[in-house]
C-alpha positions, 0 to 999 in steps of 0.5 A: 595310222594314228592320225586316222584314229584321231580324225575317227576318234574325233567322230565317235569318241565313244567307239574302239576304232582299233578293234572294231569291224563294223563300222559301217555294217553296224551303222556307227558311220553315216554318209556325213562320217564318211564325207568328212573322213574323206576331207580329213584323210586327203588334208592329212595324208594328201590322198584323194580316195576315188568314188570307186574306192568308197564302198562299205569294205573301205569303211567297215574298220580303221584297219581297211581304211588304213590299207586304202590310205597306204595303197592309195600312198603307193600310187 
């Protein structure tokens, strides 16, 4: 998990990505944030997240996105 808090502090260094849950409602990521988490997760984790599972629950918090990545893993 700490890599992911890297790639997202690496996008917003302003914002707490252990604590908050509204990454996405809150309008913190845009799409751009998004297609370039995508690109680092998979370089990093070697995970491809499929277009079904990139809906705003996935985004909204480090946490959800940390889920995604370890069920994503599992696979």
């Amino acid at each position: 998990m700490e890599a992911l808090l890297d790639i997202l502090q690496g996008l917003h260094p302003e914002v707490d990505f252990s604590t908050c849950d509204t990454l996405i409602d809150g309008k913190i990521l845009d799409s751009f944030d998004i297609v370039t988490i995508v690109a680092e997760v998979n370089a990093e984790y070697d995970v491809a997240i499929p277009a079904e599972e990139m809906i705003p629950e996935n985004f909204n918090s480090a946490s959800a996105l940390w889920a995604l990545i370890e069920k994503l893993m599992d696979e």
